[in-house]
N, C-alpha and C positions, 0 to 999 in steps of 0.2 A: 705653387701651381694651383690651377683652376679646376674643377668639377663642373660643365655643361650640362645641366638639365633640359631636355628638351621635353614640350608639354608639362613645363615646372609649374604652371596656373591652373593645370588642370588637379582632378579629386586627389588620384595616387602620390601623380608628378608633386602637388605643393608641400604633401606631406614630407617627402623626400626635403624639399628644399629648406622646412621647418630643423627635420633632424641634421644636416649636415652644417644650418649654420648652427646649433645648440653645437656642434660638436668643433666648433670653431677652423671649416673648412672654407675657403675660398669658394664663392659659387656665384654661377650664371646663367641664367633663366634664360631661354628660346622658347617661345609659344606663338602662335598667330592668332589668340584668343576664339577663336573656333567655339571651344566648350571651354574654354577656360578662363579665369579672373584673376584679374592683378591684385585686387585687395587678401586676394586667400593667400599670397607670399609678404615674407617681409621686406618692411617699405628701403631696407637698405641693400637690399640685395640687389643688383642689377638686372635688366631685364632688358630685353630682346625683344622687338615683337618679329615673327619671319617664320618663315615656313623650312621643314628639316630639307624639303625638296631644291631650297636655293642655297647651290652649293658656291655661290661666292659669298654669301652672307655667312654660313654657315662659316666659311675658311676665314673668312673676315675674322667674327667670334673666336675663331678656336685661337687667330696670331693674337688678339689685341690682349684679352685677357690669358695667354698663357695655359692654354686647356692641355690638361693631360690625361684626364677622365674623362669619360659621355657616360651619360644615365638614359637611357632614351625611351621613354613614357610615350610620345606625341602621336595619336595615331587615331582610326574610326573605332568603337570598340562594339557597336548593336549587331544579333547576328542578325535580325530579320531586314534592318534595312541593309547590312552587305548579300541579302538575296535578293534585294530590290533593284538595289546597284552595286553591281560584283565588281567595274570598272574602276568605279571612285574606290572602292576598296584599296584594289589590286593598286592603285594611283600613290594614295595616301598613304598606306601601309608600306606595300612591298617595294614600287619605285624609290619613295624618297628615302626607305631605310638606306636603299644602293646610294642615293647619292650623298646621303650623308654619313656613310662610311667612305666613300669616296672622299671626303673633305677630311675627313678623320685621319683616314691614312696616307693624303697629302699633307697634312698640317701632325704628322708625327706622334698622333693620338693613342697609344699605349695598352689603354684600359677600356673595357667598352662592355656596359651592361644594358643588356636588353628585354624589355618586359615584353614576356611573349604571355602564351595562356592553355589552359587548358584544354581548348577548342580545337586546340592540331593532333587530341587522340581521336576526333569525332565519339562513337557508341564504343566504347573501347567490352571489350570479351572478357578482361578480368577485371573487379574493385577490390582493393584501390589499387591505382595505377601508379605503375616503374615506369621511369623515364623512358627506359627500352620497350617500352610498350608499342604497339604498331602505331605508324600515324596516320591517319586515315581521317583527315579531317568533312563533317558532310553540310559545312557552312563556306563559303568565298570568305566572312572575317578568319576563318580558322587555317584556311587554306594559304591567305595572306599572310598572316603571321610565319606558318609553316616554311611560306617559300623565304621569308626575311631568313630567317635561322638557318636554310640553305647557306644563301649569299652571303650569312655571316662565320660559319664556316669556312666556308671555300676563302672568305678573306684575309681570315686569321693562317692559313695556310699557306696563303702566298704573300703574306705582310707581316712586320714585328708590329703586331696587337693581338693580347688575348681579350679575351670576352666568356662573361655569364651569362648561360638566358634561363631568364626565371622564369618558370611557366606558372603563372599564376592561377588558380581554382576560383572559388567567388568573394571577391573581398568587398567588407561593410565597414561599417562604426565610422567614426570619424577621431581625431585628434582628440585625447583626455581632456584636456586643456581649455579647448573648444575653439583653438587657431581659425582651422580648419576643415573642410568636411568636404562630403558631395555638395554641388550649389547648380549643377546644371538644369533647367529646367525640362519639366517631362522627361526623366533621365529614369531607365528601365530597371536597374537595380532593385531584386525584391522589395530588402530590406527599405530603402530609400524610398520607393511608392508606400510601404504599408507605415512607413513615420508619416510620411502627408496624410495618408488615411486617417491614421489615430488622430492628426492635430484639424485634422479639417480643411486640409488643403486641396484635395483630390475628394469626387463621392464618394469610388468606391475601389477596390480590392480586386484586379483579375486574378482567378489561377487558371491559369493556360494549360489543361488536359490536366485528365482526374483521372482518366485508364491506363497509367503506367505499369509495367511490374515492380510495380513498389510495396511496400506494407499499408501503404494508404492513397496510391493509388496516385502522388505527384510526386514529381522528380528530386532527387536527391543532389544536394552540393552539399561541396565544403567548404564552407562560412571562414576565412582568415581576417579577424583584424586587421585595418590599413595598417595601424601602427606595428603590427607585426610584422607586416610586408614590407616596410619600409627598415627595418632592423635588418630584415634578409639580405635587402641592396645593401644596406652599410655593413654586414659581415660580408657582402659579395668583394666588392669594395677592398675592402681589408684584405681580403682571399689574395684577389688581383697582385696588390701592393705588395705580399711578399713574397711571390711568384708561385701562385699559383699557376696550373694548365686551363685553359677553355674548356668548359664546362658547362654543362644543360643540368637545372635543379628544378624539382617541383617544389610550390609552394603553398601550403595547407596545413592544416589538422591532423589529418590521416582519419578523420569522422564526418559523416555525413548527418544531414539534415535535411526534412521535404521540407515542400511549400508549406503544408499545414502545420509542421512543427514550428516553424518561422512566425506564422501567425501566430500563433499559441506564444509566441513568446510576447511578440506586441502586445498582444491580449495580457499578459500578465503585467507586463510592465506598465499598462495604463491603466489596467483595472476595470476593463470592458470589453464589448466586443468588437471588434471592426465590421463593415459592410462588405462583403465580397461576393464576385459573381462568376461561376464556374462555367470556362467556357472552353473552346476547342483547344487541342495544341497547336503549337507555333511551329512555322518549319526551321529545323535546324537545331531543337533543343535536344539534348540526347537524354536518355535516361537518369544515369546517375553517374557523376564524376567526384572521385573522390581519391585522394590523393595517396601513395606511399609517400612522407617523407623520410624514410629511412636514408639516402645520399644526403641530403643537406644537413642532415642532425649532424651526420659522421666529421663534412667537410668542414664544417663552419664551427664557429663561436654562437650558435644562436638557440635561444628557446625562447620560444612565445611567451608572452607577459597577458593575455586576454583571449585564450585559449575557453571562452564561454558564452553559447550564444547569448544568455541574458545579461551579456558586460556590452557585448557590440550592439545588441538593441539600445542597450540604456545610451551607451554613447551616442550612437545613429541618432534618438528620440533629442538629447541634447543637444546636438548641432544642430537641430531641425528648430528648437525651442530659439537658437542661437542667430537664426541663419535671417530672418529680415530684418533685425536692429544692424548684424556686421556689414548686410548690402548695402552698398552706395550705392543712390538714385541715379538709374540709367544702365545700372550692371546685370539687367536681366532679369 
């Protein structure tokens, strides 16, 4: 049986599709290259180009290779441009998640993990946050996501498929290895702008509001390794496999980190200073999210391997040192 990744070309998705064939799984790539690259999967893995929203394509997929699994990555993931266009959101995220559960649960699809986010607690009242925590998302991406995890409920209720959603916090670094990484261009990820900063790809540095109630006054996340995130699905995965129940798990650290500590760390790992320029905040960013993983320790087989912000910069900086010799001219 087969594993479907959809948005397998994209940053999270590739990594995903790196770890499952190392683990010697059957897999098949769906992407519509949107933001994503064929070069950052391996060149034997099958691949799809299609959207999750075409549900004959998708049902296509799921009979010819045999799918018994979805991993489903494919989605918008910027908050300020889903307050620009909440429609294309709500489109891309929340419709085609339905209709590709739709094909899922037409074509007998079992196991279903979902990369949801942190952004469907909105400002949450206590850090860090329990899954049971209120949802209250104050972004359309957060909202969208939110309502997916609805519709994927309600489906595993009235269908034989369980499903994980992992709600992921802010995930950096790139592949050890140096496979692959983030590769989108103008892609808003702190970490990923302030490695162009350090190498001279970008002029400079924003930080988006300095007036938080923070210790230093910018917002706090919690920084997870890709490679960690992607161990989470494959212990998700494995959960599924031996029956486990449907299931919502955060995914983090359980620590936070500002904006200027994040700097401070580029700064150390290159040995100077960066340019940055402090300017207003952004609508939609909330204060400080940062995770309880106490459920996913319990449920899973899993502990983080790069659980330090100065492993995920160094990584991030080497994918970045890595990232215009692996492009091939014409891929962005």
């Amino acid at each position: 049986m087969t594993v479907l990744v959809t948005g397998g070309a994209g940053y999270i998705g590739s990594h995903m599709v790196h770890a499952l064939a190392d683990a010697g799984e059957s897999v098949v790539v769906l992407d519509n290259l949107s933001s994503g690259f064929r070069f950052l999967i391996p060149a034997e893995v099958p691949f799809v180009t299609g959207n999750t929203g075409d549900r004959d394509r998708v049902a296509h997929v799921i009979r010819e290779h045999r799918v018994d699994a979805i991993v489903h990555f494919a989605a918008s993931i910027v908050v300020p441009d889903s307050i620009r266009d909440p429609l294309g959101y709500y489109r891309n995220n929340t419709m085609n998640t339905a209709m590709l559960l739709d094909a899922a649960v037409g074509g007998g699809v079992g196991h279903f993990i979902f990369s949801s986010t942190a952004a469907v607690y909105g400002n949450p009242e206590h850090v860090p946050i329990r899954e049971d925590a209120p949802t209250l998302p104050i972004s359309p991406y957060g909202m969208s996501k939110l309502m997916s995890e609805i519709i994927l409920h309600d489906t595993a209720r009235a269908h034989d498929l369980r499903f994980v959603a992992l709600r992921y916090f802010n995930v950096a670094g790139a592949d050890p290895m140096g496979r692959t990484g983030q590769a989108t261009p103008q892609a808003t990820h702190l970490i990923k702008v302030a490695s162009e900063v350090a190498l001279g790809r970008r002029p400079k540095l924003d930080i988006y509001g300095t007036d938080y109630p923070t210790p230093d006054g910018t917002c706090i996340r919690d920084y997870i390794h890709v490679s960690d995130l992607v161990r989470a699905h494959s212990a998700a995965l494995a959960y599924l496999r031996s029956g486990g129940a449907s299931a919502t798990f955060n995914c983090g650290y359980g620590r936070g980190a500002s904006v200027l500590e994040v700097i401070d760390a580029v700064r150390r790992a290159i040995g100077r200073d960066l340019p940055v320029e402090r300017t207003g905040r952004r609508p939609g960013d909330p204060t400080a999210l940062v995770a309880d993983v106490s459920r996913i320790k319990a449920a899973f087989d899993w502990r983080p391997q790069f659980n330090d912000l100065d492993t995920i910069v160094g990584h991030a900086l080497a994918w970045e040192r890595r990232l215009a010799a692996k492009r091939p001219a014409g891929a962005g």
